[in-house]
Wavefront OBJ file of the C-alpha trace (Angstrom):
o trace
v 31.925 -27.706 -26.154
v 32.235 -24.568 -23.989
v 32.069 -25.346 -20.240
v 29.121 -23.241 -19.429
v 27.145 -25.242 -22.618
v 27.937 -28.486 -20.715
v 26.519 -26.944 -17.307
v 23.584 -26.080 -18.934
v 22.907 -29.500 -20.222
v 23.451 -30.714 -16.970
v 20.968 -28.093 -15.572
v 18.447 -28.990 -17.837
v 16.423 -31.514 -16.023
v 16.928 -30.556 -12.528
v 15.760 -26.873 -13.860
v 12.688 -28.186 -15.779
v 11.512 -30.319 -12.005
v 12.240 -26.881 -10.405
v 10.248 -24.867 -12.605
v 7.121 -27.550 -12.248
v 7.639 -28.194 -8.616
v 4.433 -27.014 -6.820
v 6.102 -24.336 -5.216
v 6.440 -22.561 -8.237
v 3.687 -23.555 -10.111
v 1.735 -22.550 -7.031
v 3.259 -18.820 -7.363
v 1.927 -18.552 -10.553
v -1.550 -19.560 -10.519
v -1.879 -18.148 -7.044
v -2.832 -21.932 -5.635
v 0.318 -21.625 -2.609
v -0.353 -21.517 0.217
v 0.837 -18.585 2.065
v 2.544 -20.260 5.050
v 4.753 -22.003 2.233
v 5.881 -18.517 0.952
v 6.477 -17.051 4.452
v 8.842 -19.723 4.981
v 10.904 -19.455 1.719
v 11.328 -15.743 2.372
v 12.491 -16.569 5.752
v 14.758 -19.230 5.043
v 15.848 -17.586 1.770
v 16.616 -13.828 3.321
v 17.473 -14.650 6.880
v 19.998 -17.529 5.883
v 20.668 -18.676 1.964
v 21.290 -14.994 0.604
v 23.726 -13.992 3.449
v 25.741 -17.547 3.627
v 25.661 -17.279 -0.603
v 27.113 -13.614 -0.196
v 29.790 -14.812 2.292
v 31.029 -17.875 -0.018
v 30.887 -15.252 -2.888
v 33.152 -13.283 -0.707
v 35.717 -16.482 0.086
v 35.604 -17.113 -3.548
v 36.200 -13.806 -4.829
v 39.505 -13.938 -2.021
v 40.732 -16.750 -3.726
v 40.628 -15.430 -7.412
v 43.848 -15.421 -8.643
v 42.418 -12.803 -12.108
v 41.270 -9.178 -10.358
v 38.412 -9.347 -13.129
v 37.104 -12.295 -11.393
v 37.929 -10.800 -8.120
v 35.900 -7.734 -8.913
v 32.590 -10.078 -10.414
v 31.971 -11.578 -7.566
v 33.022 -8.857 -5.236
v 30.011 -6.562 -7.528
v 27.908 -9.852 -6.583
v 28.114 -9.942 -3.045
v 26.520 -6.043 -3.055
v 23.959 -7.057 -5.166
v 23.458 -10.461 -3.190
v 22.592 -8.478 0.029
v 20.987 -5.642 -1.659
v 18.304 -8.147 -3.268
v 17.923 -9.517 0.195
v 17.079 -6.401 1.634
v 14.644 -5.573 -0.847
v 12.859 -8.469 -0.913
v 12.917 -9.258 2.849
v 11.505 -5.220 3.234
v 9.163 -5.922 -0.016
v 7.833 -8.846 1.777
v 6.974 -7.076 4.989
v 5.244 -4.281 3.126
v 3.072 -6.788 1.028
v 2.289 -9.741 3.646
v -0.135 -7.865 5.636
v -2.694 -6.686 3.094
v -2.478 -9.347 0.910
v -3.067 -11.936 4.049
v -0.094 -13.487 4.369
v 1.762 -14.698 7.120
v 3.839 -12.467 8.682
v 8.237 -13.760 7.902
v 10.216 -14.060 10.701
v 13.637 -14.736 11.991
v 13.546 -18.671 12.358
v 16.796 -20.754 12.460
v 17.675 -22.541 9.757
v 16.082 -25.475 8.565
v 17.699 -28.281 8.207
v 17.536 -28.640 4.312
v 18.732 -24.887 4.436
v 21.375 -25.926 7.117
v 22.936 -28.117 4.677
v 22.897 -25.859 1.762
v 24.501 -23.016 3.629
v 27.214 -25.749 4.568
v 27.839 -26.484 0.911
v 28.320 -23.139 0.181
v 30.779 -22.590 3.060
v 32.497 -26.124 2.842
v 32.930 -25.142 -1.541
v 34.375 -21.901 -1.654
v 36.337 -23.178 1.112
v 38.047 -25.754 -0.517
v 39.043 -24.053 -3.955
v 38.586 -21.279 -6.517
v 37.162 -23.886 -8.869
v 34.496 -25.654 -5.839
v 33.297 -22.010 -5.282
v 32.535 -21.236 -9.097
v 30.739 -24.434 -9.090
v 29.079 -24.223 -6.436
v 27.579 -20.652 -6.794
v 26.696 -20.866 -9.947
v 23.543 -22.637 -9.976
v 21.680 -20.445 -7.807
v 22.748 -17.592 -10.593
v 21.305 -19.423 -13.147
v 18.193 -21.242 -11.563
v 17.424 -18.203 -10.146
v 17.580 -16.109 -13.655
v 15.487 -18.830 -15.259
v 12.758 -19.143 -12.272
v 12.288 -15.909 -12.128
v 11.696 -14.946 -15.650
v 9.725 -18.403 -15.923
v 7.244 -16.864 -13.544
v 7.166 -12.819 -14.961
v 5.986 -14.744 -18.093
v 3.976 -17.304 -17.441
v 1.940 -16.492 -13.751
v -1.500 -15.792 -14.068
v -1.958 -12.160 -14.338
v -3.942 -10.439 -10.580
v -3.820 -13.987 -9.468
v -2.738 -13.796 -5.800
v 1.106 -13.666 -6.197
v 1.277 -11.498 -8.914
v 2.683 -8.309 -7.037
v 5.214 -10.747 -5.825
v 6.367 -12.575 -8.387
v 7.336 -9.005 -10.163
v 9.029 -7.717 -7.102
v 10.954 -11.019 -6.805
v 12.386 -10.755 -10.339
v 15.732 -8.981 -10.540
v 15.635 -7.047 -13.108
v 16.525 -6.892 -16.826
v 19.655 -5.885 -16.122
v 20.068 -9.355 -13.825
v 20.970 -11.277 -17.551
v 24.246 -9.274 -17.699
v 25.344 -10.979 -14.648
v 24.705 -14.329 -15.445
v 26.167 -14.258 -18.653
v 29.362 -12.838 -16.280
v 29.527 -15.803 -14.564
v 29.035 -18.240 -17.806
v 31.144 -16.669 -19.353
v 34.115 -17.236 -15.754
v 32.687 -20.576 -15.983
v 34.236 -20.197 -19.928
v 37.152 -19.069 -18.924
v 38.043 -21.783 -16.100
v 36.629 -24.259 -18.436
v 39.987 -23.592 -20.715
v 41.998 -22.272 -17.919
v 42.128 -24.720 -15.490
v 43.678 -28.217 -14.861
v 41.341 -31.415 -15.893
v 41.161 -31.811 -12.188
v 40.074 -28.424 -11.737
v 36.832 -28.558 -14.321
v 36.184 -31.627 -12.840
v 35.759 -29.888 -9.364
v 33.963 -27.086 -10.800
v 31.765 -29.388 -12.753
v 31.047 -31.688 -9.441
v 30.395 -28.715 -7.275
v 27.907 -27.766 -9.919
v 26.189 -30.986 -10.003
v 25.568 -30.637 -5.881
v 24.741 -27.200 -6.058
v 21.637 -28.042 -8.529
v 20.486 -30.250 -6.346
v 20.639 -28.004 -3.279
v 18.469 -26.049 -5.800
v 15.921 -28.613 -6.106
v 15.721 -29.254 -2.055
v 15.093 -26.020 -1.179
v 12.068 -25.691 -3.351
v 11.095 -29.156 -1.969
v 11.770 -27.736 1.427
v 9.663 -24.599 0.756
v 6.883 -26.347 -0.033
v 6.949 -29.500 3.058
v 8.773 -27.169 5.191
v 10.325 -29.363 7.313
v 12.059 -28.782 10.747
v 14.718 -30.277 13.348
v 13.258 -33.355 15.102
v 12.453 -32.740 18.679
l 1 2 3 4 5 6 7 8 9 10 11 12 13 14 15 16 17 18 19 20 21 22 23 24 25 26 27 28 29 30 31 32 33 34 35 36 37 38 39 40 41 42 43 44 45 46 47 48 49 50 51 52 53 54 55 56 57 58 59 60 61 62 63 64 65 66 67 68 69 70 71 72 73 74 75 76 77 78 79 80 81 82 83 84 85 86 87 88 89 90 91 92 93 94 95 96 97 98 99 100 101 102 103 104 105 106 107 108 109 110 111 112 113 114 115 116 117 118 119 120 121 122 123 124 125 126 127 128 129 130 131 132 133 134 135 136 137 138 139 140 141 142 143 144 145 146 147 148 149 150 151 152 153 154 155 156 157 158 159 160 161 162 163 164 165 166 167 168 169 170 171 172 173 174 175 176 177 178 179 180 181 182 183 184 185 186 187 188 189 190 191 192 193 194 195 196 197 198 199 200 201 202 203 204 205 206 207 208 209 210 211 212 213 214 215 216 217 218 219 220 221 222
């Protein structure tokens, strides 16, 4: 079985939770309340996106292939572009549509401890850093075309939910880093994949938190 096959599998149930999790249910029949989405594009733009880009950076650093150097080094561009844009998007949209306005809050602690995985993964190997970025590549590729097709159309999130999607051209970078994940899968040591795989395993559940977060929105005790 091909490495990024496996992954999947082991996706499968964490992304299916994700996908019915309130948060993004809410988004697509316009039932969220606004204060949740405020805070996901604050915590998302103003901490996850930039830490993500940084470990893509330490990752990329420790590629020993200049192929692989040069994917994720194309990713961390597109990582803070796509903050940008939706952090700007956001800004433009809140107002009229009644929304809270984002701001520049610290981290959260749920997003605190993400960001740490991130930095602590592509830290500690080549291998930790694949595995650990690649869930947000693919939970974010299914989400996201999850809600272009099934939100309710001029529901309240609906200019949203199409700015948030990456693109079409957003599948030919996933399939990239499958297809790395491939590679390493045959590549690497048995203890190797079995970092990659483990790293994995957290990082989907990092995906599943923040949603949670998103929608409690918790914050530091006092």
């Amino acid at each position: 079985m091909l490495l990024s096959d496996q992954l999947k599998e082991l996706a499968a149930p964490v992304l299916e939770k994700v996908q019915a999790h309130p948060f993004w249910s809410g988004l697509r029949d316009g039932s969220l309340p606004g204060e949740s989405l405020a805070y996901f594009v604050e915590q998302d733009t103003g901490h996850l996106l930039p830490a993500y880009a940084r470990a893509l950076a330490r990752t990329a650093a420790a590629a020993e292939a200049d192929a692989h150097t040069a994917l994720l080094g194309r990713s961390i561009t597109g990582t803070l572009e796509a903050r940008d844009r939706l952090r700007q998007k956001y800004a433009e949209w809140a107002e009229g549509a009644g929304l809270p306005v984002a701001g520049t809050p610290q981290a959260s602690p749920v997003t605190h401890a993400h960001c740490a995985f991130f930095n602590a993964s592509s830290a500690a190997s080549f291998t930790a850093g694949v595995g650990a970025l690649l869930p947000m590549v693919w939970f974010n590729f299914r989400v996201s075309d999850d809600l272009l097709e099934r939100h309710t159309a001029g529901s309240r999130y609906a200019e949203w939910i199409e700015a948030y999607h990456p693109g079409a051209g957003y599948g030919y970078a996933v399939r990239a880093f499958l297809g790395l994940a491939d590679e390493l899968g045959e590549s690497s040591s048995r203890a190797g994949r079995d970092r990659l795989i483990e790293h994995f395993r957290t990082g989907i559940r990092h995906e599943w938190a923040f949603a949670e977060a998103a929608w409690d929105r918790p914050e530091w005790p006092v």
